[in-house]
C-alpha positions in Angstrom: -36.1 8.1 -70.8 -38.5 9.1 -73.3 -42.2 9.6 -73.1 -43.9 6.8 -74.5 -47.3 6.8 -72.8 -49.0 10.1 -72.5 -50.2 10.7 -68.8 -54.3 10.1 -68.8 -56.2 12.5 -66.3 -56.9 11.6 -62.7 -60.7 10.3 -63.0 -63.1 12.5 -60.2 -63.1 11.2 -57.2 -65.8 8.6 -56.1 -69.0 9.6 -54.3 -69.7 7.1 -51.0 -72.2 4.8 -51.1 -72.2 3.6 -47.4 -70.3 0.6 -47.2 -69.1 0.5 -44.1 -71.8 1.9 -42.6 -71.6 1.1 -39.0 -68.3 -0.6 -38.8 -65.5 0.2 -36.3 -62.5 0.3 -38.6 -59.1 0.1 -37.4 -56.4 1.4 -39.6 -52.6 0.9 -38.8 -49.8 4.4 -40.2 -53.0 6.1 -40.7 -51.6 9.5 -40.0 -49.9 12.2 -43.2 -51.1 11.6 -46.8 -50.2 8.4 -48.4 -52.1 5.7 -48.7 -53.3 5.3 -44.9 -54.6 8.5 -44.3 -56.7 8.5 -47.4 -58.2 4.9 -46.6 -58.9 6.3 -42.8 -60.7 9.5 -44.6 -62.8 7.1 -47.1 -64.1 4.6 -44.6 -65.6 7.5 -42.5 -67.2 8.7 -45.8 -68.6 5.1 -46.4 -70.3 5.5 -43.3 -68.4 4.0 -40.6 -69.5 3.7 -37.3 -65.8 5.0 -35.9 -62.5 4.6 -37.5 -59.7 4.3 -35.1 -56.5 5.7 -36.5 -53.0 5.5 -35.5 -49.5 5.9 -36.3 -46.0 6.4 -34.9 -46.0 9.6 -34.9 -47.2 11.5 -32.0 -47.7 14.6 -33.8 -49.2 13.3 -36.9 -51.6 11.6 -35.5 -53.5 14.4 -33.3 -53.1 16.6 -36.2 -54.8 14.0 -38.3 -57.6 13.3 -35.3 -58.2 16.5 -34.9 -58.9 17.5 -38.7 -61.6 14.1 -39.1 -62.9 14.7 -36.2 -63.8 18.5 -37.0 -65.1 17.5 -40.0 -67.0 13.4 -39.4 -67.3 14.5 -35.7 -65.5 13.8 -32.5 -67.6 10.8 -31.4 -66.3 8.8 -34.8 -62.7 9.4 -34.7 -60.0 8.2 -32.5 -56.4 7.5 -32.3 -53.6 6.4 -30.3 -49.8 6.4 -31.6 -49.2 2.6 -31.9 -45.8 1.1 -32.6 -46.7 -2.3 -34.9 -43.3 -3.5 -33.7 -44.5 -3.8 -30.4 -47.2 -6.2 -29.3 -48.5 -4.1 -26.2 -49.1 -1.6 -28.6 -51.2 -3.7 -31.0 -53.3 -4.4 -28.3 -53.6 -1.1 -26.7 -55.0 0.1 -30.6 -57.2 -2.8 -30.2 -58.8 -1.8 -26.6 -59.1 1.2 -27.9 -62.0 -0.3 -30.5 -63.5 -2.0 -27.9 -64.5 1.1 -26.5 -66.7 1.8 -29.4 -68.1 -2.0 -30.1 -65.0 -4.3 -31.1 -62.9 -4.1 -34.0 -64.8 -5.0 -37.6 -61.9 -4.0 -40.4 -58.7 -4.3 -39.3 -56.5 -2.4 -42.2 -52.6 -3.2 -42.1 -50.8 -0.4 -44.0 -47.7 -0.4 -41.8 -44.5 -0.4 -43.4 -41.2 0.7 -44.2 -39.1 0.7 -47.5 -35.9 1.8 -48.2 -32.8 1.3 -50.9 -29.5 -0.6 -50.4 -28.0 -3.0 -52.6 -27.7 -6.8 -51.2 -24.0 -6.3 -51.2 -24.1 -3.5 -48.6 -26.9 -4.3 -46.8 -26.8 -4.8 -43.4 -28.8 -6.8 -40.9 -30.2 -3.8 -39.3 -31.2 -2.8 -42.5 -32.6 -6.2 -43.3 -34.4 -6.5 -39.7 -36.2 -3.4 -39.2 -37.8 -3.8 -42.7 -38.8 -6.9 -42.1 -40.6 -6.3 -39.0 -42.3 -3.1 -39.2 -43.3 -4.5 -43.1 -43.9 -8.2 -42.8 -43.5 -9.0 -39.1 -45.8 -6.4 -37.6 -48.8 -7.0 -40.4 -48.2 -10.7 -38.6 -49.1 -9.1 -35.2 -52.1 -7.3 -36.5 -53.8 -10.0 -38.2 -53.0 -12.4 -35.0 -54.1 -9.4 -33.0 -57.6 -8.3 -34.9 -58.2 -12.4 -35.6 -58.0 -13.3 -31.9 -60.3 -10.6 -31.1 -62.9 -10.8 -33.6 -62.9 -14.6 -32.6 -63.8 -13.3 -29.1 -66.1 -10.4 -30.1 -67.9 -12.8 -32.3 -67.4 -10.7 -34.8 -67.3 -12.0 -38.7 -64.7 -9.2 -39.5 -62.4 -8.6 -42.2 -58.8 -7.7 -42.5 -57.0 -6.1 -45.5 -53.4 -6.2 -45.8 -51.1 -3.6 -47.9 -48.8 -5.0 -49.7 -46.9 -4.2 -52.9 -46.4 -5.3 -56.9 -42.7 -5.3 -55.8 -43.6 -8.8 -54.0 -43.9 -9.9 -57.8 -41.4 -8.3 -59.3 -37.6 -7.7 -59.1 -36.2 -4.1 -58.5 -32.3 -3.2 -58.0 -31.9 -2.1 -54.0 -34.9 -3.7 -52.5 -34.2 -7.3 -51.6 -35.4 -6.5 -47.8 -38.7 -4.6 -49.0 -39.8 -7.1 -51.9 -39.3 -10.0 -49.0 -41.5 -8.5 -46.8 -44.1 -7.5 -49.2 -43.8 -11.0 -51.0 -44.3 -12.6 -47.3 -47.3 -10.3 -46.7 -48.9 -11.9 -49.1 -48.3 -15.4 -48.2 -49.2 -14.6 -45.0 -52.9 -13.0 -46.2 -53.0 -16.6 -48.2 -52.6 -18.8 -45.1 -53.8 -16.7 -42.3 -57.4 -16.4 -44.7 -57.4 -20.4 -44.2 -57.0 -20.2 -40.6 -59.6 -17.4 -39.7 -62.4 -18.8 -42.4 -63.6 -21.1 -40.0 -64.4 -18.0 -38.0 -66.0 -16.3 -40.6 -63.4 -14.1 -40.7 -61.7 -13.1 -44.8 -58.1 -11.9 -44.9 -57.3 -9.9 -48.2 -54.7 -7.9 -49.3 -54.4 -4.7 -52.0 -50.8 -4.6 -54.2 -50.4 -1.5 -55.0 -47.5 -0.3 -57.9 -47.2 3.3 -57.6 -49.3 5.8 -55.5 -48.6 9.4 -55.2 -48.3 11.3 -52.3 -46.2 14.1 -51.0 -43.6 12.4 -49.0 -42.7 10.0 -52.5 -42.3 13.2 -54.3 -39.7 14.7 -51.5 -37.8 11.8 -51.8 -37.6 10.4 -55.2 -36.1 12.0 -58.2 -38.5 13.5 -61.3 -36.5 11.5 -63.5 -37.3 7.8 -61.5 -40.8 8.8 -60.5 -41.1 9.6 -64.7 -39.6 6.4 -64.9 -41.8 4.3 -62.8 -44.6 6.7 -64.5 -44.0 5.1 -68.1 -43.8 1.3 -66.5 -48.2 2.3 -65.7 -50.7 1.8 -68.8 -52.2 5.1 -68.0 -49.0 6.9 -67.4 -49.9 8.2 -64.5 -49.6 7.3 -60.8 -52.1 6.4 -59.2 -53.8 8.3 -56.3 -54.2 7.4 -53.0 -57.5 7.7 -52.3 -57.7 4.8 -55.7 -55.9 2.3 -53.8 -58.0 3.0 -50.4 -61.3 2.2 -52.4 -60.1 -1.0 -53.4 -59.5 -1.6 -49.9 -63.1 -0.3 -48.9 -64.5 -2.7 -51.5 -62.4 -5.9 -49.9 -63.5 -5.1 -46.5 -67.2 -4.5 -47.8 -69.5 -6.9 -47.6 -69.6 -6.4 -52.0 -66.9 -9.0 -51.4 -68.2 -11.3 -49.2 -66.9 -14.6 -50.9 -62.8 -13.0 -51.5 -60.7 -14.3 -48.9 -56.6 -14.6 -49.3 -56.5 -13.0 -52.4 -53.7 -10.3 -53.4 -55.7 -7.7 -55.4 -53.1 -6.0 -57.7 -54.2 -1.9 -57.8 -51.9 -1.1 -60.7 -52.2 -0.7 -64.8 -49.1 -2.7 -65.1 -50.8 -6.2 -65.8 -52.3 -4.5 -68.3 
């Protein structure tokens, strides 16, 4: 394909302006360097009381503890390997904020892509999309709502979900489902928790880099994807993670079920 939007620079990154300052903010695949670990890293800069990371991966996740908490210190980071598939371990991430005050920002970046055509597709495929993407962002929110309600806490929760819930893309029928149903499910739960005081919002993001994307997507589809972005670039994480620190900021205190799109292609 050729070049038709030159690639802009990659603007400084953002000094902290306390946000978040004394919050306990739980954040869901929080461990390696996508999206996750650069929200985790941004909400301690913003002045988080703790930030309580986890992931699936065992290995990941101390490696991830131990490098925040060297540099935030040890007293604001923990982390626990938490399964979102699982409902005991939604929980145990849960008690583990308790420990430090009760969960204030619950962030849901769980989730799992993944390319097969609906002709080959198989309901394993189907399933295990569909409930580490859309099914276990359902257990969080439940989860964090339920115990914000009895923390009597006015929290908020910010959802990850994707511009491929808007558009169509060959092989991801399962993925652009569950991202699609994330955010119907930020629209609704939001109505259910206001009450509470509790806003439900969700980021949709089109194309972040990180190191694992590169590894497993050719040069020619991520140039591709690259020339689909007004700016002809991809974005970086840590962009996407301060959209997601201004949504569970108090800077957007009256946004509730709203799918923020964090992408130049609406442009």
């Amino acid at each position: 394909m050729t070049a038709t939007r030159p690639e802009q620079p990659t603007p400084d990154y953002v000094p902290a302006h306390g946000l978040l300052a004394d919050k306990v903010v739980v954040v869901t695949a929080a461990a390696g360097a996508g999206i996750g670990a650069s929200v985790t890293r941004r909400v301690l800069e913003e002045g988080a009381k703790a930030v309580v990371l986890s992931d699936t991966h065992e290995r990941r996740v101390a490696e991830a503890h131990e490098a925040l908490a060297a540099e935030f210190g040890a007293d604001r980071v923990l982390s626990t390997t938490c399964d979102v598939t699982h409902e005991d371990d939604v929980q145990a991430l849960l008690d583990l904020a308790d420990t430090v005050g009760g969960v204030d920002v619950m962030i849901n970046n769980a989730g799992l892509g993944g390319t097969a055509s609906v002709l080959e597709m198989t309901d394993e495929q189907w399933s295990k999309v569909l409930d580490i993407t859309l099914t276990g962002t359902f257990r969080s929110v439940r989860a964090a709502s339920n115990r914000m309600i009895a923390n009597g806490t006015r929290g908020v929760i910010v959802n990850n979900a994707s511009v491929i819930g808007w558009r169509a893309q060959e092989g991801q029928a399962h993925y652009a489902a569950a991202k699609a149903g994330v955010m119907a499910l930020t629209r609704c739960a939001a109505l259910d928790v206001a009450p509470h005081g509790i806003r439900v919002n969700a980021v949709s993001p089109s194309l972040a880099m990180h190191p694992f994307l590169a590894k497993v997507t050719s040069d020619e589809l991520l140039h591709e994807l690259k020339q689909r972005e007004a700016f002809g670039r991809a974005a970086e994480p840590w962009e996407v993670a301060n959209v997601m620190v201004f949504l569970a900021s108090d800077y957007s205190s009256y946004l509730t079920g709203e799918v923020i799109s964090v992408s130049s292609q609406h442009a």
